[in-house]
VOPAVO-612165 format. One record per residue (C-alpha): residue number from 1; x, y, z. Coordinates in Angstrom, 3 decimals, decimal comma. Layout:
<recs>
REC   k     east    north       up
REC NUM        X        Y        Z
...
</recs>
This chain:
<recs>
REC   k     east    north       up
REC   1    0,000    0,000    0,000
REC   2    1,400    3,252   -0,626
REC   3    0,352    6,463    0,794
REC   4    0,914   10,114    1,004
REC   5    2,572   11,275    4,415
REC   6    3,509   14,902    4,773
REC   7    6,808   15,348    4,668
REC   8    7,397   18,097    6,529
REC   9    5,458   19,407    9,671
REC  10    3,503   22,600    9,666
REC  11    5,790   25,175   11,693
REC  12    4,177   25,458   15,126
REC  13    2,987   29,200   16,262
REC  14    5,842   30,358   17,963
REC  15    5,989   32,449   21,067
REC  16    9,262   33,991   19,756
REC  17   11,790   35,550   22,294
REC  18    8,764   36,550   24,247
REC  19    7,802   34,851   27,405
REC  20    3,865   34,319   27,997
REC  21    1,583   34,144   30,622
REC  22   -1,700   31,773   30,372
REC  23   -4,067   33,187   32,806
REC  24   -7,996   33,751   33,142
REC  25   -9,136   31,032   34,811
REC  26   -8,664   27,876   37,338
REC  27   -5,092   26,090   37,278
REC  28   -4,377   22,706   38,544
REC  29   -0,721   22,512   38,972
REC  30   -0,957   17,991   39,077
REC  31    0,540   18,207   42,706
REC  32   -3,114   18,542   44,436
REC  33   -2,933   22,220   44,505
REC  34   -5,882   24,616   42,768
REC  35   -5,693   28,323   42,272
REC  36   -9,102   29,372   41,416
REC  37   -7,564   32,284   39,637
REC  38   -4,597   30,872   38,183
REC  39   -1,645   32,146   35,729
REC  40    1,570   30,784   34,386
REC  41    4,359   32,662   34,061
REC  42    6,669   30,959   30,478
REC  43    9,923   31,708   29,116
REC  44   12,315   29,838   27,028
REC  45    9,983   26,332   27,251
REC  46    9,956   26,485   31,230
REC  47    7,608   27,592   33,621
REC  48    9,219   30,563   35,615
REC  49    6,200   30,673   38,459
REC  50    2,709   29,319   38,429
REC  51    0,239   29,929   41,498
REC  52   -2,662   32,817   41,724
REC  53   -3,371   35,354   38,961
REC  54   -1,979   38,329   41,329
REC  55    0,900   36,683   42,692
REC  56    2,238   35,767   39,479
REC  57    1,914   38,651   37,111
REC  58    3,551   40,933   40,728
REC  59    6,447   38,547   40,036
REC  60    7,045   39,502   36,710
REC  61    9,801   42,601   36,075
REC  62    8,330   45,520   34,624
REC  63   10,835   45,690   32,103
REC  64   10,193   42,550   30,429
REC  65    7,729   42,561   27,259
REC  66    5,282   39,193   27,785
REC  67    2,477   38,146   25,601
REC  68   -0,541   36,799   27,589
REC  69   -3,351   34,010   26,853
REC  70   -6,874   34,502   28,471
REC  71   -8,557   31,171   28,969
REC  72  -11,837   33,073   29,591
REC  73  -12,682   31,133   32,195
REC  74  -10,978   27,648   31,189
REC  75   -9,406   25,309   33,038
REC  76   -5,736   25,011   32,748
REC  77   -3,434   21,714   33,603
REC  78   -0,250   20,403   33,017
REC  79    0,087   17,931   30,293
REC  80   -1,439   14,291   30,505
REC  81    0,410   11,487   30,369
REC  82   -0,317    8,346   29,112
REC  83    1,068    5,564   30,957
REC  84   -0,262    2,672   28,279
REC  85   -0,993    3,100   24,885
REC  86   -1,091    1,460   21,515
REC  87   -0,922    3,804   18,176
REC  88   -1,089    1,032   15,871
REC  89   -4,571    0,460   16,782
REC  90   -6,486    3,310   15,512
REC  91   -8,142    1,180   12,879
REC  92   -9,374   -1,298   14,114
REC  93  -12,919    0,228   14,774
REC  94  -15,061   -0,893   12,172
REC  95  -13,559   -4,739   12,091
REC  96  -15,772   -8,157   12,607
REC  97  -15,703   -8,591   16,319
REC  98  -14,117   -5,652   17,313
REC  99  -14,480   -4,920   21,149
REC 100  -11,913   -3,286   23,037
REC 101  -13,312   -5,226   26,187
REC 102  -12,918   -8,807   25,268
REC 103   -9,450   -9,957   26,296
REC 104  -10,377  -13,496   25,416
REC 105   -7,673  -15,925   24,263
REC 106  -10,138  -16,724   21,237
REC 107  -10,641  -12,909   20,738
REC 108   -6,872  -12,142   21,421
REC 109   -6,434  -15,316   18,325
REC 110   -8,804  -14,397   15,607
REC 111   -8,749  -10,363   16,250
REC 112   -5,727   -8,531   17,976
REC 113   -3,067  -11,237   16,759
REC 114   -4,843  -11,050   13,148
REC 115   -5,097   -7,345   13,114
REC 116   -1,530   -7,098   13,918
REC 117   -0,273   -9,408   10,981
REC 118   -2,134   -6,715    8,443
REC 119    0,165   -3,813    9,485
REC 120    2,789   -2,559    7,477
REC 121    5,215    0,099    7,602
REC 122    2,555    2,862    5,795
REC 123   -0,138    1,437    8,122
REC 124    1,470    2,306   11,259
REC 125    2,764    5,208   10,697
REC 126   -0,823    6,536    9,407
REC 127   -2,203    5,113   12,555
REC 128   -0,223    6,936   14,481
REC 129   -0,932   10,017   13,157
REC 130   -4,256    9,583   13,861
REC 131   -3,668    8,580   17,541
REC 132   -1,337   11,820   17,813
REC 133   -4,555   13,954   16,822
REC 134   -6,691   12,130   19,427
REC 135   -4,279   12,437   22,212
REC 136   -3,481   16,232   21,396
REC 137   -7,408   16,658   21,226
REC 138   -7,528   14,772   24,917
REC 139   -4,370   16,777   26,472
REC 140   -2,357   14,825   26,556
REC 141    1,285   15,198   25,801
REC 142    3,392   12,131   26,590
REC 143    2,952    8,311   26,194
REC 144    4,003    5,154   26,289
REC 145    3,359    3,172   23,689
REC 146    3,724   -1,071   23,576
REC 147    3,479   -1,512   20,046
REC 148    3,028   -4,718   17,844
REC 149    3,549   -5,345   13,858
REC 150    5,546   -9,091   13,426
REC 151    5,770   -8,465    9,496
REC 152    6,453   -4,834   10,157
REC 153    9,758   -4,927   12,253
REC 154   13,013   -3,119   11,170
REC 155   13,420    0,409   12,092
REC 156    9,235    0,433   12,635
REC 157   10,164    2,407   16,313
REC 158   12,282    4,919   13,961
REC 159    9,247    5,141   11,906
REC 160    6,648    6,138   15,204
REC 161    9,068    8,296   16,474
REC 162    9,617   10,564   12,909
REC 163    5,537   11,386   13,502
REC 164    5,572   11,885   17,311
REC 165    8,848   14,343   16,600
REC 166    6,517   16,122   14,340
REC 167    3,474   16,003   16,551
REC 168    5,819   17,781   19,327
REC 169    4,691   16,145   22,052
REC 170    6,993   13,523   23,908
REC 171    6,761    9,574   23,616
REC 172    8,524    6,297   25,089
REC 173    8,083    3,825   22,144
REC 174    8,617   -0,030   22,678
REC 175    8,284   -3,083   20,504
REC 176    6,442   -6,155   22,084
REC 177    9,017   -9,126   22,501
REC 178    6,617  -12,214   22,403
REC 179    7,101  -15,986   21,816
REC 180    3,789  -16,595   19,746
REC 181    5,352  -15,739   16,261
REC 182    8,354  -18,346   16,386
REC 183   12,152  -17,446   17,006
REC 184   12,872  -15,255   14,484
REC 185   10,423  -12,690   15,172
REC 186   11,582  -12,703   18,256
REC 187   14,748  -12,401   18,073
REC 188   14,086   -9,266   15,300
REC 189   11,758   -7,944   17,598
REC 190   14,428   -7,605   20,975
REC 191   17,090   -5,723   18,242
REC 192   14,677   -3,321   17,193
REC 193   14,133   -2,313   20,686
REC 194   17,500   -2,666   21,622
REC 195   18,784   -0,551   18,637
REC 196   16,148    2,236   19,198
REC 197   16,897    2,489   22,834
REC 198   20,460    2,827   22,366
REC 199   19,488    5,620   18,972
REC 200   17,540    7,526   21,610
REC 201   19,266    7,706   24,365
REC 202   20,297   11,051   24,370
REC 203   16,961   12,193   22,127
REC 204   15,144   15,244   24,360
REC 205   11,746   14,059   22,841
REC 206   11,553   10,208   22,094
REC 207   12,811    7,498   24,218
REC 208   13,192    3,219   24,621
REC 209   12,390    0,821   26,818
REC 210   11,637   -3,224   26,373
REC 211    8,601   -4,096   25,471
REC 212    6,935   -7,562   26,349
REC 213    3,735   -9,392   25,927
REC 214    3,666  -11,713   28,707
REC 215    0,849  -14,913   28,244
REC 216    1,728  -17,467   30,447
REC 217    5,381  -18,148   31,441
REC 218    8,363  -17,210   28,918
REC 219   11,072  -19,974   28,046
REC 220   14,251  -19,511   30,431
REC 221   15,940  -18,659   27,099
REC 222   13,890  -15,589   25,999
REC 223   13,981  -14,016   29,568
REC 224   17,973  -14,083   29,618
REC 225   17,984  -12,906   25,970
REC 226   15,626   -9,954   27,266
REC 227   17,591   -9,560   30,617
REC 228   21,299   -9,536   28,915
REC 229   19,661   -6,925   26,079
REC 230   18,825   -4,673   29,175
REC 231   21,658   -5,194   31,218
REC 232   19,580   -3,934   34,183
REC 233   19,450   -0,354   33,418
REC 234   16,814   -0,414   31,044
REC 235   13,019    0,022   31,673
REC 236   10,266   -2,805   30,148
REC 237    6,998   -1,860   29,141
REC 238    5,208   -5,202   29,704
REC 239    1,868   -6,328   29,225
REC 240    0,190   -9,288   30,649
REC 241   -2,684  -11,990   29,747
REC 242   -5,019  -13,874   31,437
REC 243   -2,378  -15,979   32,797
REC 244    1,216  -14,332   33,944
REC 245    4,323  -15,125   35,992
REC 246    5,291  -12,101   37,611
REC 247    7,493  -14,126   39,569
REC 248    9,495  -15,750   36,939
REC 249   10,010  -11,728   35,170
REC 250   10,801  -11,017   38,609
REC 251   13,849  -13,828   38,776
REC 252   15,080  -12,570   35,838
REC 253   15,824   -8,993   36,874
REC 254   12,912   -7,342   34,973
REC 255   11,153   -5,844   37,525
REC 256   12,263   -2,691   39,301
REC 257   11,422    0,764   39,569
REC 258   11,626    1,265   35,538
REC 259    9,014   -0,850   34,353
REC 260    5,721   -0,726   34,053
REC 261    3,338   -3,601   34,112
REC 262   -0,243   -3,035   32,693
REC 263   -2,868   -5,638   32,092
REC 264   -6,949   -5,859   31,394
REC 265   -7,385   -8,342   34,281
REC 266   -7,355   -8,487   37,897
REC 267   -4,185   -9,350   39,922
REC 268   -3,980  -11,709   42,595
REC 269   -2,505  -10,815   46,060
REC 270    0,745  -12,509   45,419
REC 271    0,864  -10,922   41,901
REC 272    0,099   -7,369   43,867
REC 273    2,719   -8,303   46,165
REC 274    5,645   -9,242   43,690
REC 275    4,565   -5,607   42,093
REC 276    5,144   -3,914   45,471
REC 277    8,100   -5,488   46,216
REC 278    9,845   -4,668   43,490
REC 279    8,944   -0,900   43,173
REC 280    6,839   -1,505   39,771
REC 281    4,619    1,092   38,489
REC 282    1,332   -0,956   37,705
REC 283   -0,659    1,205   34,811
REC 284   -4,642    0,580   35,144
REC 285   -6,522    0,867   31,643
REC 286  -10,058    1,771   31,103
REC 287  -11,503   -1,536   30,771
REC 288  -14,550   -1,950   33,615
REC 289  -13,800   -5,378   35,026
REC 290  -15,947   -7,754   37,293
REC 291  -14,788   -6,797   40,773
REC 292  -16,133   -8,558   43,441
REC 293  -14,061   -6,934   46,444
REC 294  -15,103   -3,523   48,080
REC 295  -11,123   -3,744   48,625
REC 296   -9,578   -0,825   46,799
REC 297   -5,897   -1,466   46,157
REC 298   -2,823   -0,192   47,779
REC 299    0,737    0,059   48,464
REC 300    1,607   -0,058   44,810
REC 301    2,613    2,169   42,629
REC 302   -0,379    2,922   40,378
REC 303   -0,740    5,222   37,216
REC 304   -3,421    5,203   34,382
REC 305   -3,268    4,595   30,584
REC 306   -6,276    4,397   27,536
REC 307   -4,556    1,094   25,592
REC 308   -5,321    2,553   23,260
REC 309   -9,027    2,195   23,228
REC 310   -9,704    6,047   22,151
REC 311  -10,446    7,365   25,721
REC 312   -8,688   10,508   27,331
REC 313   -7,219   10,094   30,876
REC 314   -9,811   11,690   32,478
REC 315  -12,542    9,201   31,217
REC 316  -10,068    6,592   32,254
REC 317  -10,104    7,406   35,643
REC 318  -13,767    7,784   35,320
REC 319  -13,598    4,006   34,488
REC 320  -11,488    2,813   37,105
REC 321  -13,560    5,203   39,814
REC 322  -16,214    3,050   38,678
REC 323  -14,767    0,055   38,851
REC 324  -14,531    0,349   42,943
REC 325  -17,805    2,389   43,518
REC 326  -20,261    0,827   45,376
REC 327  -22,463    1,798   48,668
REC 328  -19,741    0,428   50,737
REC 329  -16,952    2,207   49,361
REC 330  -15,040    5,156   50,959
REC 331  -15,224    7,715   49,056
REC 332  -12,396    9,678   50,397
REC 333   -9,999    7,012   49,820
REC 334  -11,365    6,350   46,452
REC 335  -10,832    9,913   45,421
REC 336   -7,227    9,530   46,992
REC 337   -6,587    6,428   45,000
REC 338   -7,791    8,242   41,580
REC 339   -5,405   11,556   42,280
REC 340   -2,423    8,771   42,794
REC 341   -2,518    7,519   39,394
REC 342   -2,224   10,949   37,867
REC 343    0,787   11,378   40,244
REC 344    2,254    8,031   39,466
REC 345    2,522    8,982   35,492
REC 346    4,338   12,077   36,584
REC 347    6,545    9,999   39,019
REC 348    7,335    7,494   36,620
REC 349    7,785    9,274   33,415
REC 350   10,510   11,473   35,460
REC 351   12,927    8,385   34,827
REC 352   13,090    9,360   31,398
REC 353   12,534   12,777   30,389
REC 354   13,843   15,679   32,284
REC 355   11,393   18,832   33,095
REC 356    9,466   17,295   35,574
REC 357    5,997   16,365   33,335
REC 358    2,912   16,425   34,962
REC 359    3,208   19,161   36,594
REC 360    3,356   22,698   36,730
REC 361    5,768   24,071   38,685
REC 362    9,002   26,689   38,539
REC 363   11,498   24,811   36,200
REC 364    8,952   22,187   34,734
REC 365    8,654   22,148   31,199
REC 366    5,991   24,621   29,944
REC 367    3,635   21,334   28,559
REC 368    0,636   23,255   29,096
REC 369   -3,581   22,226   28,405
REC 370   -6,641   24,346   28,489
REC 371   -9,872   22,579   28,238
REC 372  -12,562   23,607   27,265
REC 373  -14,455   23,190   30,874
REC 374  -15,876   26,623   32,654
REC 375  -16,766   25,404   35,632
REC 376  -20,585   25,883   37,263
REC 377  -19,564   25,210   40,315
REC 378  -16,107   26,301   42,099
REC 379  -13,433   24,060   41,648
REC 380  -10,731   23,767   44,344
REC 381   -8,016   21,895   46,038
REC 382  -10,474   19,739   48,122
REC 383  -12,930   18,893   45,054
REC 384  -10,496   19,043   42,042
REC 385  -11,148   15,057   41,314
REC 386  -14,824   15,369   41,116
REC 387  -14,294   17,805   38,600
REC 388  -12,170   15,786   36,542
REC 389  -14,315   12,702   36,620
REC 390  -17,409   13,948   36,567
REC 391  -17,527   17,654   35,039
REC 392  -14,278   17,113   32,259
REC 393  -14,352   13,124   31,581
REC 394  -15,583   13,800   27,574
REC 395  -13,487   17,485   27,742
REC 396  -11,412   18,261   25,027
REC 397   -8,482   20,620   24,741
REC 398   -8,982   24,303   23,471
REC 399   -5,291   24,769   23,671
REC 400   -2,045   22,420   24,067
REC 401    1,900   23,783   24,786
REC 402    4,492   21,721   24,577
REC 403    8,025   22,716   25,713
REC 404    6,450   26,690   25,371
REC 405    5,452   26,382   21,853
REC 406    1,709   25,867   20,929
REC 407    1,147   22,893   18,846
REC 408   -2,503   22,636   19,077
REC 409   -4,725   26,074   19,467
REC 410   -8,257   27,396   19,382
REC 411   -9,395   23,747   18,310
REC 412   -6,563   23,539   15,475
REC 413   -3,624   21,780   14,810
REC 414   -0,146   23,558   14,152
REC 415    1,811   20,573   13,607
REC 416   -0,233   18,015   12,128
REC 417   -2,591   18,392    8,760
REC 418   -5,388   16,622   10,580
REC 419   -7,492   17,149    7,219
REC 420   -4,855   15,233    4,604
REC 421   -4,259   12,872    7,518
REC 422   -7,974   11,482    7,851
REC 423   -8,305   11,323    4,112
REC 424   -5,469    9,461    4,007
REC 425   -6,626    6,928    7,076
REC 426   -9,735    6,572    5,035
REC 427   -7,935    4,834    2,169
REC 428   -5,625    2,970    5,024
REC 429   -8,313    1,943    6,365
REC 430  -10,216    0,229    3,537
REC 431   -6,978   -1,037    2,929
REC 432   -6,459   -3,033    5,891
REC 433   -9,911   -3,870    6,068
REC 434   -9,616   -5,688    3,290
REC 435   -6,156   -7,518    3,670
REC 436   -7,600   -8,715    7,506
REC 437  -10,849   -9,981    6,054
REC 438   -8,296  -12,393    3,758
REC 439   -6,443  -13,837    6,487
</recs>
């Protein structure tokens, strides 16, 4: 299949030499904290002071020549991060049996597996793109994708990261390691990762880690092939099935404070405790699961992805509020639970970009959101989480900064042709549609 990519991005809108202050309405600075009448105070990419509307523009020196943006009212928060995502699968709405919530070994067979087999190098990248639009469109500004295309290996990372450069937000890219498509694949599958992580290492933007698909236990071989390819500095982005052995990953030197573990079904208490014990961020994803404990979980270290399922973070978190919510449950310590997942994607995606994201905050990288939310009711410190599950869970952005620059504003993109890229996912599509309806 051939297609037409853009070559080259649109410029952003730049800010120029001028810093800029984004003002006019409440700010949520991802560390708890509210200011009802917020600013942010931006030069050269980083946030110089954030906190009340009055305090920050008395901080600024008369001398200096700003330019200002009035959210009228808008709420304004640090750029999302998404803790668990897959690009590749922005096509796959529209399939036979497509449903995001069936993790089914027959489903995972004659669906994900199959869908996976159709991509191609054109393919991904196009599906990409359209994931970077819905992201941007949701706030958010960083992910981690696990990504999966056995016929589509060499240099396919290389190829995600040339669109997520262009996007301008950040990404840590990762290609599932798995033993279901024989030795070879494997084995192609660990280089690529290995190669990209070592391509990136120094990349402000784009990153590596390990990725792994983890059904059932792994062959002693293929965890020492994973574990001598990391030599135990590298993070793993790993995904697990119905059935897992955290323990075995854990004897192998894959756990630790740089991986993340995500999976669409419930963990056990000695699968919880392995997690704990080895300082593992576990990602939740918005798939509403049959709970039958009033238990909510802790002790871990907990963040929040979409999979890729076409969700923002906030409706996420709706999700896995609802998950535990039930006439028994504390409410209080459900709302705590939710506000520690945004926290854990700040606190884990620290490890590998610099600028502290997630948060706004003198010296963090100016990765800045306004939403389109006006809020009827005051929105504070104490109540900030009901706002964001209940009041902005379908929000999109108005506006989205990245590093200072504006690469999304007033509901348009400045970095992506969202109208050439849709037309062109159109013809992908049909594409693909066709080739998985043949296998």
């Amino acid at each position: 299949m051939n297609t037409f990519i853009p070559e080259a991005p649109i410029t952003p809108e730049k800010t120029g030499s001028k810093p800029i202050v984004v003002y006019g309405g409440p700010l949520y600075d991802g560390k708890e904290t509210v200011y009802e009448d917020g600013a942010v105070y931006i030069s050269n990419g980083t946030v110089v002071v954030a906190g009340t509307e009055e305090s920050v523009f008395a901080q600024i020196p008369k001398t200096v020549d700003i330019e200002v943006y009035d959210t009228l009212g808008c709420v304004i928060v640090p750029g999302l991060i998404d803790l668990h995502h897959r690009f590749s699968r922005s096509f796959t709405l529209g399939l036979p049996i497509y449903n995001p919530n069936n993790a089914s070994a027959a489903q995972l067979k004659h669906f994900w597996w199959k869908y996976d087999q159709c991509l191609d190098d054109d393919t991904v990248q196009l599906a990409t793109l359209v994931s970077l639009l819905n992201s941007i469109k949701s706030g958010i500004t960083t992910v981690f994708d696990l990504h999966s295309s056995p016929l589509a290996i060499s240099s396919i990372l290389e190829n995600i990261a040339s669109v997520v450069t262009r996007s301008g937000i950040q990404a840590v890219l990762a290609f599932e390691i798995s033993e279901r498509n024989g030795d070879d694949i494997l084995i192609r599958s660990l280089e690529e990762n290995r190669n990209f992580i070592k391509s990136t290492s120094l990349d402000p933007q784009v990153r590596g880690m390990y990725g792994l698909r983890a059904d059932g236990q792994f062959t002693d071989r293929t965890l020492t092939l994973v574990a001598e390819a990391g030599g135990g500095s590298s993070g793993f982005h790993i995904e697990l099935g119905a059935e897992n052995n955290l323990k075995q990953l854990s004897s192998f030197g894959l756990l630790h404070s740089k991986t993340l573990v995500s999976s669409k079904f419930l963990l056990n208490k000695d699968d919880l405790n392995t997690l704990q014990e080895n300082s593992v961020t576990f990602v939740q994803t918005p798939i509403i699961q049959n709970n039958d404990t009033t238990k909510i979980p802790s002790g871990i270290n907990f963040g929040i992805g979409t999979s890729g399922t076409g969700v923002g973070i906030f409706q996420a978190l709706n999700n896995e509020f609802r998950r535990y919510d039930n006439p028994d449950t504390d409410l209080a310590k459900l709302n705590t639970y939710i506000a520690s997942m945004l926290q854990g994607n700040s606190e884990f995606t620290r490890q590998y970009f610099d600028g502290m994201p997630g948060i706004i905050n003198t010296g963090s990288s100016a990765d800045i959101v306004v939403f389109d939310y006006i809020p009827a009711t005051p929105i504070s410190s104490e109540n900030y989480i009901q706002h964001l599950l209940w009041g902005m869970q379908n929000t999109t952005a108005k506006m989205v900064m990245t590093r200072g620059q504006f690469i999304y504003n007033d509901y348009t993109f400045l970095t992506l042709d969202e109208e050439i890229i849709l037309d062109e996912s159109q013809k992908a599509a049909r594409w693909l549609s066709e080739k998985f309806l043949k296998l």
